[in-house]
DRENDOKE-10796 format. One record per residue: residue in three letters; x, y, z of N, C-alpha, C, O in turn. Coordinates in steps of 0.2 Angstrom, whole numbers, plus 2048, in hexadecimal, padded with zeros to 3 digits. Layout:
N
alaXYZXYZXYZXYZ ...
***
This chain:
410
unk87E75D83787975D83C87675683D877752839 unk87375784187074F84486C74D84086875283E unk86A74483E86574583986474783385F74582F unk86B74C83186A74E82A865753829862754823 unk86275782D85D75D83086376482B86976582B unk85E76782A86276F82785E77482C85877682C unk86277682E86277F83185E78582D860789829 unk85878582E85478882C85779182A85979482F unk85879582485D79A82285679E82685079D826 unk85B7A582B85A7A782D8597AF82785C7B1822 unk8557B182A8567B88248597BE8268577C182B unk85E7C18228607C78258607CC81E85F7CA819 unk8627D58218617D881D8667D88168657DB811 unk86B7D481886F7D281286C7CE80D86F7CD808 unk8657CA80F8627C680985F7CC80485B7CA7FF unk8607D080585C7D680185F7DC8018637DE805 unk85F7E07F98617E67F985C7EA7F68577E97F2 unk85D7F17FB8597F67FD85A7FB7F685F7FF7F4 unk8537F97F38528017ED8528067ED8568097EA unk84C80A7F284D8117F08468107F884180B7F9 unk8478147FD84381A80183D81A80083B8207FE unk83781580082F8177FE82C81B80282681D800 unk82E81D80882982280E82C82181383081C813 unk82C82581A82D82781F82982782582482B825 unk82A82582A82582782F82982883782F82A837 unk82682783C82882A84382F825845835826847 unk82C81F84383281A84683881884183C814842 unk83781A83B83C81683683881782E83381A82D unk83B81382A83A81582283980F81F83A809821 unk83581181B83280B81683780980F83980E80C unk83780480D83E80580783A7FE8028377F9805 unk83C8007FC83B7FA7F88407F67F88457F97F9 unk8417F07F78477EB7F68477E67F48427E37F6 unk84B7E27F084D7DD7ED8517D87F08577D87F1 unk84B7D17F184E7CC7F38537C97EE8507C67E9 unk8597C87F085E7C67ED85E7BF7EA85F7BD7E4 unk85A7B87F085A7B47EC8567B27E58577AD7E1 unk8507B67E684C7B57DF84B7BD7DC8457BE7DA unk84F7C17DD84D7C87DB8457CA7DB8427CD7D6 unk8417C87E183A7CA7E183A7D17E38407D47E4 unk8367D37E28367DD7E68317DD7EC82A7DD7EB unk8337DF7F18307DF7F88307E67FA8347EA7F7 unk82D7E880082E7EF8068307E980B82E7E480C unk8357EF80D8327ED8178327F38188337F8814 unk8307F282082F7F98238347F98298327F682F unk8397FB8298407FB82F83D7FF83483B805832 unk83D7FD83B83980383F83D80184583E7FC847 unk84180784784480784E84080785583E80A85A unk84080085483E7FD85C8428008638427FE869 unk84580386184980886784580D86A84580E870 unk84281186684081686683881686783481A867 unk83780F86A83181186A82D80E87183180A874 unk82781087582580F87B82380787C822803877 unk82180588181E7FF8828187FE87E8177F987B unk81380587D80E80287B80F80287480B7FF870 unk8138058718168078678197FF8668177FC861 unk81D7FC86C8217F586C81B7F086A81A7ED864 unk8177F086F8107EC86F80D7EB86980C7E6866 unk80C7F38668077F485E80B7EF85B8087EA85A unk8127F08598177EE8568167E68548167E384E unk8157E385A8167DC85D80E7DA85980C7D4857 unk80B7DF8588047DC8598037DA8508007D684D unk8087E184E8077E28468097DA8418077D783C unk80E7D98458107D684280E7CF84380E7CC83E unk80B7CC8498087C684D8037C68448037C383F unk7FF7CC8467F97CC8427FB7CB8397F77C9834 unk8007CD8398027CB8318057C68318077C582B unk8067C38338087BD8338027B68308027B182D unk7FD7B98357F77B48337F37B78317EE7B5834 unk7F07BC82D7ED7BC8277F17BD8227F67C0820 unk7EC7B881E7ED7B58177E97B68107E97B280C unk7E67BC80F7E27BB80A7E57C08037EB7C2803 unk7E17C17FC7E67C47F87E57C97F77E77CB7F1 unk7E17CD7FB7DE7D57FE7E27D88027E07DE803 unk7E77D58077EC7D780B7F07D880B7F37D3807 unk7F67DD80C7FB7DB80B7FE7D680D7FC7D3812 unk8047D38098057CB80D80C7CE81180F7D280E unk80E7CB8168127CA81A8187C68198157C0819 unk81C7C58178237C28148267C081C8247BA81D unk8297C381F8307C382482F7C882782C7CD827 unk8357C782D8387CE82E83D7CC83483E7C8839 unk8417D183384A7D183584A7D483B8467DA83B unk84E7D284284E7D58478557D78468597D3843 unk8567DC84885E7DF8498617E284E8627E884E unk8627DE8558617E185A86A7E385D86B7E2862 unk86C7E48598727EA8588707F38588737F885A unk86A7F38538687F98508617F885485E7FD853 unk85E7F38588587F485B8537F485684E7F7858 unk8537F285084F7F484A84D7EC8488507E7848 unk8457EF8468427E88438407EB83B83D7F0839 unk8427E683683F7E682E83A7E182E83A7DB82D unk8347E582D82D7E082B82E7DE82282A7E181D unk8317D982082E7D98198287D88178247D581B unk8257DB81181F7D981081F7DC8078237E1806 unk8197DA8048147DA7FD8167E27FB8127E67FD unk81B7E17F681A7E87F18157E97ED8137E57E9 unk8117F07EF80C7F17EA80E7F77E780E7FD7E9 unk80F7F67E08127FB7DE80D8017DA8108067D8 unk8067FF7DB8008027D97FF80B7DF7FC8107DF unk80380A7E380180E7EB7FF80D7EC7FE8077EB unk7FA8127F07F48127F47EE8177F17EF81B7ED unk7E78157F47E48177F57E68217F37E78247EE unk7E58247FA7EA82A7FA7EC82D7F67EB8337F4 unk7F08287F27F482B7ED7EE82D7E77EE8327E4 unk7EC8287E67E88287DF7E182D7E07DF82E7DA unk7DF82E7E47DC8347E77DF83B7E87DB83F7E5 unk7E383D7EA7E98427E67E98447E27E884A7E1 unk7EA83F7DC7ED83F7D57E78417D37E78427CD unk7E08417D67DB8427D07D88487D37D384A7D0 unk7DB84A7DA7DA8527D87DF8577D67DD85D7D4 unk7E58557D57EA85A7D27E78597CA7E585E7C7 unk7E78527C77E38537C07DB8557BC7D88567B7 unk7DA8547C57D38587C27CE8517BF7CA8537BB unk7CF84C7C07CB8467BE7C88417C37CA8427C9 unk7C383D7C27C183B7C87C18337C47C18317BF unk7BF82E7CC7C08267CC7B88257C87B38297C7 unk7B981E7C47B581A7C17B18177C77B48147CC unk7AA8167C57A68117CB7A880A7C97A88077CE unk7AA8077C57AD8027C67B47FF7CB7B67F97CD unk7B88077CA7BF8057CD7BC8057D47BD8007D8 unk7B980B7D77B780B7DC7B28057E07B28057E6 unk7AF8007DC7AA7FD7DC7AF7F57DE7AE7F17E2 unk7B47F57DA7B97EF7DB7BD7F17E07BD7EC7E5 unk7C07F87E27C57F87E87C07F77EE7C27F57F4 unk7B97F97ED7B67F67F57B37F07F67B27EE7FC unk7B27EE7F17B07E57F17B87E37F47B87E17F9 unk7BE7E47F17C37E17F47C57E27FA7C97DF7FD unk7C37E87FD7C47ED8037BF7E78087C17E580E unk7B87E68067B47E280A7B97DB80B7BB7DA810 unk7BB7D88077BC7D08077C47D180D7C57CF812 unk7C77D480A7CC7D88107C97D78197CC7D481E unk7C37DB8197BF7DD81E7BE7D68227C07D5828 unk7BA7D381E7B77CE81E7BE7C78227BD7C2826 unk7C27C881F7C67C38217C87C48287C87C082D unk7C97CC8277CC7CE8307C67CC8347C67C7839 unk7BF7CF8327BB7CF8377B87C783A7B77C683F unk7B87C28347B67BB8377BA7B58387B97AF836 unk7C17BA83B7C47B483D7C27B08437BD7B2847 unk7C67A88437C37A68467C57A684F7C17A4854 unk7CE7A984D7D17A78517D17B08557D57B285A unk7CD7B38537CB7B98587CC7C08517D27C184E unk7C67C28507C57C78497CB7CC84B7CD7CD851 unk7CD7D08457D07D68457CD7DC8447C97DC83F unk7CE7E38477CB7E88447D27EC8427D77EC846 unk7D37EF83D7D67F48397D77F783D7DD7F683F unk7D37FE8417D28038447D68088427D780D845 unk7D980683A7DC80E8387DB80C8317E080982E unk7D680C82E7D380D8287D38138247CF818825 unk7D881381E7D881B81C7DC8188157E0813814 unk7D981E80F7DB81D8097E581D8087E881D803 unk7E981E80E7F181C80E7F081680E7F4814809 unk7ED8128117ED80C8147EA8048107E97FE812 unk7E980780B7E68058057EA8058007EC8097FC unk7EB7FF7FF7F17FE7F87EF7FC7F27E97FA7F1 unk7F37FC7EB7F17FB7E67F77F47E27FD7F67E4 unk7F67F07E07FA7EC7DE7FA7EF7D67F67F47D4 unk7FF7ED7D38007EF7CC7FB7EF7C67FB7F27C0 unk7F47E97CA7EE7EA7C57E97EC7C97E37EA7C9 unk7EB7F07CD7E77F67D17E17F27D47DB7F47D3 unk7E47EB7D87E17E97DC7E17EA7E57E67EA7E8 unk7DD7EA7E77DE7EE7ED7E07EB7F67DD7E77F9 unk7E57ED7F87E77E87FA7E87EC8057EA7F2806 unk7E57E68097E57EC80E7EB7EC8127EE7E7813 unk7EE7F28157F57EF8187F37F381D7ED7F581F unk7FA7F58217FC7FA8287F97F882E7F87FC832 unk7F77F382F7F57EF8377F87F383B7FB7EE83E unk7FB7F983E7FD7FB8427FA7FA8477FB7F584B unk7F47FD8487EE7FF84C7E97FA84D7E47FB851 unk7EA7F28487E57EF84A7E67ED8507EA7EE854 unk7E07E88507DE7E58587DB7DE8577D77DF851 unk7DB7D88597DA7D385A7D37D38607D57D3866 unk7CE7D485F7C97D18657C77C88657C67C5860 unk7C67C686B7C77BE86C7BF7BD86A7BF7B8866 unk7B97BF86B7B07BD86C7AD7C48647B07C8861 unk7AA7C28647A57C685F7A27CC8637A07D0860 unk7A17CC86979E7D086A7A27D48707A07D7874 unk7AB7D486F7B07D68747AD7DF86F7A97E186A unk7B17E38737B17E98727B87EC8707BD7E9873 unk7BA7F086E7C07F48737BF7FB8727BB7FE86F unk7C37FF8767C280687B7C780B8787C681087A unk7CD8098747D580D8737D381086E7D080E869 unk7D381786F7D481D86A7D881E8647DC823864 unk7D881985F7DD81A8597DA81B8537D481B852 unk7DE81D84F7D981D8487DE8248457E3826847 unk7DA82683F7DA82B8397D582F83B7D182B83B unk7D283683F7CD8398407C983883A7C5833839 unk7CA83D8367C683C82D7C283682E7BC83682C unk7C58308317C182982E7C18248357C281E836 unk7BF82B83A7BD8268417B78268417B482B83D unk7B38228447AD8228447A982484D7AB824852 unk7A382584B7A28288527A38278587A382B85D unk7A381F8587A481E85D7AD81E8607AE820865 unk7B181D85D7B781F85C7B682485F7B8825865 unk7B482A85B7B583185C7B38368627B383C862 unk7B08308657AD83386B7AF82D8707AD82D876 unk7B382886F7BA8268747B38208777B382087D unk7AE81D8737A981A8777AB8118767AE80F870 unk7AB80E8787AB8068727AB80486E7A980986B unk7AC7FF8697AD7FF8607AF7FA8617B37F7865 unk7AB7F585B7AC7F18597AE7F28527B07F7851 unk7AE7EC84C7AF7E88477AB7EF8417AE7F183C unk7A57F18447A27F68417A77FD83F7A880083A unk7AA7FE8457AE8048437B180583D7B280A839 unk7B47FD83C7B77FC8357B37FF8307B580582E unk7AE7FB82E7AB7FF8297A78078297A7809824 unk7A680982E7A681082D7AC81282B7AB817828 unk7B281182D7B88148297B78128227B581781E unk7B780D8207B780B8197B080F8177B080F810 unk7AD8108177A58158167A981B8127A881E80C unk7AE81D8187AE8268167B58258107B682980B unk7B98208127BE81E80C7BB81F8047BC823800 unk7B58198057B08197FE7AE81E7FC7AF8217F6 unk7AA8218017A982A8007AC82E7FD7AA8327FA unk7B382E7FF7B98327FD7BC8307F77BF8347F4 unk7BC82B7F67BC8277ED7BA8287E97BC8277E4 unk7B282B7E97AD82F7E57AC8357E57AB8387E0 unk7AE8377EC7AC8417EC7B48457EB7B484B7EB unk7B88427EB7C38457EE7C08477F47C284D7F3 unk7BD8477F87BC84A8007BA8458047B6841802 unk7BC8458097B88418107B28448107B284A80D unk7AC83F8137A78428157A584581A79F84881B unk7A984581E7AA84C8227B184D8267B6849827 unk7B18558267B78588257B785F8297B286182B unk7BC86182A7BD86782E7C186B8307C486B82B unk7C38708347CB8768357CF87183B7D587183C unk7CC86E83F7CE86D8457C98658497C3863848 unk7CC86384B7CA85D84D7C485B8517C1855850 unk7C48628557BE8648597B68638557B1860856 unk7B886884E7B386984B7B18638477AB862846 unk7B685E8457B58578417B28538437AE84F840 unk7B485484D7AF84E8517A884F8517A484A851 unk7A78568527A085A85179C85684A79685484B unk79E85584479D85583F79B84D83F79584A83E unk7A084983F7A084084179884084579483D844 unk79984484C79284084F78C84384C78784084C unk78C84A84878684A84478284684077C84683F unk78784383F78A83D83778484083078083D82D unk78684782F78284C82978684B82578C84D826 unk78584881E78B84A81978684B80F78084980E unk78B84D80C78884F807786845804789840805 unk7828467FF78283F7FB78583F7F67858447F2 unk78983B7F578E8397ED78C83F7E97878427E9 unk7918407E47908437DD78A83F7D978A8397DA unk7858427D678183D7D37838397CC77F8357C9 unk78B83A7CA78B8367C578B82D7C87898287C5 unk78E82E7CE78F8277D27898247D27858297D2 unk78481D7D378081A7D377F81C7DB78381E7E0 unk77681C7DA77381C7E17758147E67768137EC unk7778117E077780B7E777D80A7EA77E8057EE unk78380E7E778880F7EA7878167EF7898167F5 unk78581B7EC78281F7F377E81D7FA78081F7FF unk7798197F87758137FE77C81080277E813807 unk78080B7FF78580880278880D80778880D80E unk78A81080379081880878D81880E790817813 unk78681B80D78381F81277E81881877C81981E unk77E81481577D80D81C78380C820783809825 unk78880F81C78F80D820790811824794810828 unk78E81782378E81D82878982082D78782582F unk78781882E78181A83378481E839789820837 unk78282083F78282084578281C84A78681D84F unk77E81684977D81284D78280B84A77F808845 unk78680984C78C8028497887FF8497897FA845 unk7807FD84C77D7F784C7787F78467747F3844 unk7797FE8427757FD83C77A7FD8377777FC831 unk77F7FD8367867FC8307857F482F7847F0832 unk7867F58297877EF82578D7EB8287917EF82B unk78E7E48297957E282A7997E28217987E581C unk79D7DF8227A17DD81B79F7D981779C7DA811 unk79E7D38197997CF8187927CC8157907C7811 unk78F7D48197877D58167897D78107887D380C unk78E7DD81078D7E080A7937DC8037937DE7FE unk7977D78067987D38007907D07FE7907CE7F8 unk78C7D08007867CB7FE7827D17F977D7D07F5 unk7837D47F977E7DC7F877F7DA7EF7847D77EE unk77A7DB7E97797DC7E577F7E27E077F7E37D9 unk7817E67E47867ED7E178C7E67DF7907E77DB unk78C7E27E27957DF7E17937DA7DF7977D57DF unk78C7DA7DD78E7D47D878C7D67CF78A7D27CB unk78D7DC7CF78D7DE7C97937DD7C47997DE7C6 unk7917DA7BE7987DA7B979B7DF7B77997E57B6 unk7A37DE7B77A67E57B57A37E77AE7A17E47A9 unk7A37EE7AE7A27F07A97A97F17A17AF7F37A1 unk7A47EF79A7AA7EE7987B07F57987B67F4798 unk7AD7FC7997B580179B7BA7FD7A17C07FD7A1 unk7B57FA7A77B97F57AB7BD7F47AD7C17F47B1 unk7BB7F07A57BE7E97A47BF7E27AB7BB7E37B0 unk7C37DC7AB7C27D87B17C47DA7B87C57E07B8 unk7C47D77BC7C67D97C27CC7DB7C37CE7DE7C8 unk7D17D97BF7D87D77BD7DB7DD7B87E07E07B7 unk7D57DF7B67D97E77B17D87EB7B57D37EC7B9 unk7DE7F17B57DE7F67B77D87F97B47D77F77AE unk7D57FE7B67D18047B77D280A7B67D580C7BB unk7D280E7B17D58157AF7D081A7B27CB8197B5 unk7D38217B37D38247B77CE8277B17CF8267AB unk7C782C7B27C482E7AC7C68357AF7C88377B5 unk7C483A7AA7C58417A87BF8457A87BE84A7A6 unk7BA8427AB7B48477A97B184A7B27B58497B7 unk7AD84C7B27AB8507B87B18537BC7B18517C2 unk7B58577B97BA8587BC7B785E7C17BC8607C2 unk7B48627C37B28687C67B58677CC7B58617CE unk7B88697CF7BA86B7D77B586D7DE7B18717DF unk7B68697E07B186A7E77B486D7ED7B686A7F2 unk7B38757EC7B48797F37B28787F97AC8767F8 unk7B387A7FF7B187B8037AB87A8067A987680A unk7A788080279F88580379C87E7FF79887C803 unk79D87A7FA79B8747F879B86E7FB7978697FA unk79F86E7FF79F86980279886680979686080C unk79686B80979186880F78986980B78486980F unk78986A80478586C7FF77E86680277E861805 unk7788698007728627FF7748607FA7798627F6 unk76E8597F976F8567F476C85A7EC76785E7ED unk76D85A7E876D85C7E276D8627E17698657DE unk7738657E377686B7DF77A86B7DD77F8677DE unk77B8717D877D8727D278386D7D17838697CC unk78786D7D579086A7D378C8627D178E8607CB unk78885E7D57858597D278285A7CA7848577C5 unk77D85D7CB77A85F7C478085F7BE78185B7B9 unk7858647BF7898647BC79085E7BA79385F7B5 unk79085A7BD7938547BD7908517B77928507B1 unk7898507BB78484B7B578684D7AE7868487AA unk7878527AC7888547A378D8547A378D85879F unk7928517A37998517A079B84A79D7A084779F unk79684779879584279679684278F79583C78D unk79784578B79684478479B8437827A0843786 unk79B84177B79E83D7777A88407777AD83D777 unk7A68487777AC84A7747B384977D7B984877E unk7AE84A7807B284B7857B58447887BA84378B unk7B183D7857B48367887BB8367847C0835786 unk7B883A77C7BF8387797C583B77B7CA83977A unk7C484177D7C98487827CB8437887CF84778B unk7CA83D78B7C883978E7CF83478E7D4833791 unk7CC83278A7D282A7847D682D7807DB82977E unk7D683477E7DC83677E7E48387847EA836784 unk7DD83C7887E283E78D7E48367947E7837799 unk7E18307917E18297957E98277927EF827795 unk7E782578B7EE8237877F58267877FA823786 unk7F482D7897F98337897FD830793803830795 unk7F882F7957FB82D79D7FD82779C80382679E unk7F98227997FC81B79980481B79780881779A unk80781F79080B82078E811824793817823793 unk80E82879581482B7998158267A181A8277A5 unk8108227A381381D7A88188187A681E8177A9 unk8168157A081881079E82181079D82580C79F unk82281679A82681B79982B81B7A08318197A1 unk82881E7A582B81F7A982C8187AF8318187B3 unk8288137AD82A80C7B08328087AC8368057AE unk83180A7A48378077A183D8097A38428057A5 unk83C8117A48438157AA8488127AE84E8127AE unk84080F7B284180D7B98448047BA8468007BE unk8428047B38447FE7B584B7FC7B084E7F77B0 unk84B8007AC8548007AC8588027AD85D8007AC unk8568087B38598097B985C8067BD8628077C0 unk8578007BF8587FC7C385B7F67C085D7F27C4 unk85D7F47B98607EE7B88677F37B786C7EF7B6 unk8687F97B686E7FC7B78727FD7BF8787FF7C0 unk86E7FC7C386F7FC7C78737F47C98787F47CB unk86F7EF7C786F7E77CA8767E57C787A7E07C9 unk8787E87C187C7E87BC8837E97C08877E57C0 unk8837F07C38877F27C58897F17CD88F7F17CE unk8847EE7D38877E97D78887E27D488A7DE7D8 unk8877DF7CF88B7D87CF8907D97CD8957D57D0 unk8937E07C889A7E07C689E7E47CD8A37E17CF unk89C7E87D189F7E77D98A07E17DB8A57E07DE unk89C7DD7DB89C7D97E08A27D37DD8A67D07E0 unk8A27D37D68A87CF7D38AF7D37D48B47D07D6 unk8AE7DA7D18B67DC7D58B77DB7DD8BD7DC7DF unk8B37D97E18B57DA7E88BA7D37EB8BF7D27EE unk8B37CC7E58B77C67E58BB7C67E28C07C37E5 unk8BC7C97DD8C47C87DB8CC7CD7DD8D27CC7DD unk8C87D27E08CD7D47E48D07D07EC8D67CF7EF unk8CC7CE7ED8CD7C77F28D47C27F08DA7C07F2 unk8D07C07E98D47BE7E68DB7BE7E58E07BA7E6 unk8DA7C57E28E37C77E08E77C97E68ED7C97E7 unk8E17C97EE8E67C97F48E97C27F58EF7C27F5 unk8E57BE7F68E77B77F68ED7B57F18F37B37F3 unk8EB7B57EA8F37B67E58F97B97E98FD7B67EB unk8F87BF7E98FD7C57ED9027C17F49077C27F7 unk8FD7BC7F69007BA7FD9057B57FA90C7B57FB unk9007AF7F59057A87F490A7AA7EE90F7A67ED unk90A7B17EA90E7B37E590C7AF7E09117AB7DD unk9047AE7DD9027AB7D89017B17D28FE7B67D2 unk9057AF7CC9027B47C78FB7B47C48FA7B07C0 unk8F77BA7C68F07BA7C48EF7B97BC8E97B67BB unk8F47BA7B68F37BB7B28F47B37B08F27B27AA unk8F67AF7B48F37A87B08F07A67B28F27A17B3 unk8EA7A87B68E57A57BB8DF7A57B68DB7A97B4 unk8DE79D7B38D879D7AB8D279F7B18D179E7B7 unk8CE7A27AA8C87A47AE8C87AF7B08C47B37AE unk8CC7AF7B48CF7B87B58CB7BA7B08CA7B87AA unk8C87C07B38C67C47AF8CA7C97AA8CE7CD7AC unk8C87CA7A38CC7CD79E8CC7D57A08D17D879F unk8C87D87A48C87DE7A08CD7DF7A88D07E57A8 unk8CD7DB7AE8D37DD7B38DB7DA7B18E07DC7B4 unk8DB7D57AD8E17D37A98E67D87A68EC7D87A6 unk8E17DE7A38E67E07A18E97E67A58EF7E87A4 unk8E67E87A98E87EB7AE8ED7EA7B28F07ED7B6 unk8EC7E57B28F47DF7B88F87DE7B28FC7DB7B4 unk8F87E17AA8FF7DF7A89057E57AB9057EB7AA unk90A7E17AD90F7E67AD9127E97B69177EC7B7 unk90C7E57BB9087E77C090D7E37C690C7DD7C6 unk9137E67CB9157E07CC9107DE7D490E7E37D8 unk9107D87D590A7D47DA90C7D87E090B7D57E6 unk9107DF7E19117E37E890B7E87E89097EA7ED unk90A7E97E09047ED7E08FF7EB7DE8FB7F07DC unk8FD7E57DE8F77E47DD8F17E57E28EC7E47E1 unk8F37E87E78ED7E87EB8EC7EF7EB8E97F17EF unk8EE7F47E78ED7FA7E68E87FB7DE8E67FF7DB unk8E87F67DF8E37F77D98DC7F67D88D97F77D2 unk8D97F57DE8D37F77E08D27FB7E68D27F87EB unk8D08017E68CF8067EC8CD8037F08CB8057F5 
***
């Protein structure tokens, strides 16, 4: 080339191999993968751009515009991504979090019957704010999430939190722009969303409101049979207050974030400034950087008929006592017992996977040297003095005359 200039490498799906199917949705599948030149571990999300409408094309255009330029260590980050316009199909790379989501860890502690630590909850929304905070005061025209929900919320391996799925975001150019388009999570839209009126920056944080909410109580703070009845409930904006094991001034926070009116919500901002986040972790804690154990205590179940309860009844009261000595220890037993069977189940996985890496290089070596013995086969070179040849194929070519050598690899 001119100048001695290099051709910047193009990326395609051949610089990576595809692990295993992490989820599925409308347009195509999410997969874990291993970038070949430095074995890092990535997702993309392959989504058939064929299949989809101008304005699905657009989101698209938008999602990716927008991960591209943010940059913080609360987001997911943005890597690449492969157009394949054979298959009409686009690969977003980006930032494996192999912690899940939100979602998941919310799940997991209703089928077990245990409930989150105000510290872990306490860190995932300080970093859920700083997240917020970035989209919201950019320079070059803020972002709003507009689909804020515990899927959408990820966990990195020290179950730090990190914000992803820009589908639905929106770039406004002014601070004081609006927008009008009805998208969202119902569970976690906020009124004015849900009655289809204007919405700014604020909407975001009433989603993140009912998320927090839902990190403390396993339920949204409001909920319903049917959609009709949910919107009914959002403009009421009535909901029960926190379990009382949780701290009042995380209860205050929740419920400022769930005003009615966006002009009285906290921005992201205010409330990094708020005294709740600038508390030290506590030593069960541990730093910002230690994972968080899940505790075992106020396990009660919160039905229905409970759900829309006042403040200080019984299921609260009942919380309050499940504090004593014997039960922390029933606690740290059954912590250790879980740590052990992950750890376990990570070693699996990842000799799995080195049995896996193991067994395409030894493909990939018979394929070259099948090449090989064709090229031999042409010029009538004997493979068996070729130094270097592999032994454990040497012996199999003794005796072998070179008309059959190419039958010796399926």
């Amino acid at each position: 080339m001119s100048g001695g200039t290099r051709k910047k490498h193009s990326t395609t799906c051949d610089d990576f191999i595809v692990l295993e199917s992490i989820g599925t949705g409308t347009f195509g599948i999410c997969s874990k993968v291993m970038r070949k030149s430095d074995r890092k571990i990535l997702v993309w999300k392959e989504l058939n751009y064929g299949k989809m409408t101008e304005r699905e094309k657009q989101m698209l255009v938008s999602e990716v515009n927008i991960l591209r330029e943010l940059r913080h260590e609360n987001i997911v980050r943005y890597y690449d991504r492969i157009i394949d316009r054979s298959r009409t199909t686009i690969y977003i790379v980006m930032e494996y979090c192999e912690g899940g989501d939100l979602s998941g860890v919310i799940q997991q502690c209703k089928r077990t019957g245990t409930t989150l630590e105000e510290p872990f909850i306490r860190r995932v929304f300080k970093q859920v704010l700083l997240a917020l905070q970035e989209c919201h005061l950019r320079s070059s025209g803020k972002v709003m999430h507009r689909d804020l929900k515990p899927a959408n919320i990820f966990l990195d391996r020290d179950h730090n939190a990190k914000l992803g799925d820009f589908g639905l975001a929106r770039v406004l150019a002014s601070k004081a722009a609006l927008a009008h388009t009805f998208v969202g999570t119902p569970y976690y839209m906020s009124p004015e969303q849900i009655t289809e009126r204007a919405y700014n920056e604020k909407s975001d944080m009433w989603s993140l409101g009912c998320i927090v909410y839902e990190l403390a109580a396993l339920r949204p703070p409001f909920d319903a049979s049917c959609q009709a009845s949910l919107a009914r409930r959002i403009r009421k904006g009535r909901f029960s207050p926190l379990p009382s094991r949780y701290s009042a001034q995380l209860n205050a926070i929740v419920t400022s974030m769930l005003q009615q009116d966006p002009r009285k919500r906290p921005s992201a901002e205010e409330l990094l400034e708020h005294s709740y986040f600038a508390q030290p972790p506590s030593p069960r804690a541990g730093s910002d950087l230690t994972p968080v154990p899940l505790c075992a205590h106020c396990s009660r179940r919160i039905g229905r008929a409970e759900m829309w309860s006042d403040a200080g009844s019984s299921e609260e009261s009942s919380c309050s006592s499940h504090s004593s000595a014997h039960d922390k220890a029933a606690d740290l037993r059954q912590l250790e017992a879980s740590l052990k069977a992950r750890e376990q189940r990570l070693l699996t996985r990842e000799r799995a996977l080195e049995q896996r890496e193991r067994d395409l290089r030894l493909r990939e070596k018979y394929v070259q040297q099948r090449e090989q013995l064709l090229d031999m086969a042409r010029e009538r070179t004997n493979p068996l003095a070729t130094p270097g040849f592999d032994a454990r194929l040497q012996k199999r070519l003794a005796g072998i005359g070179l008309q059959e050598i190419t039958n010796i690899f399926p």
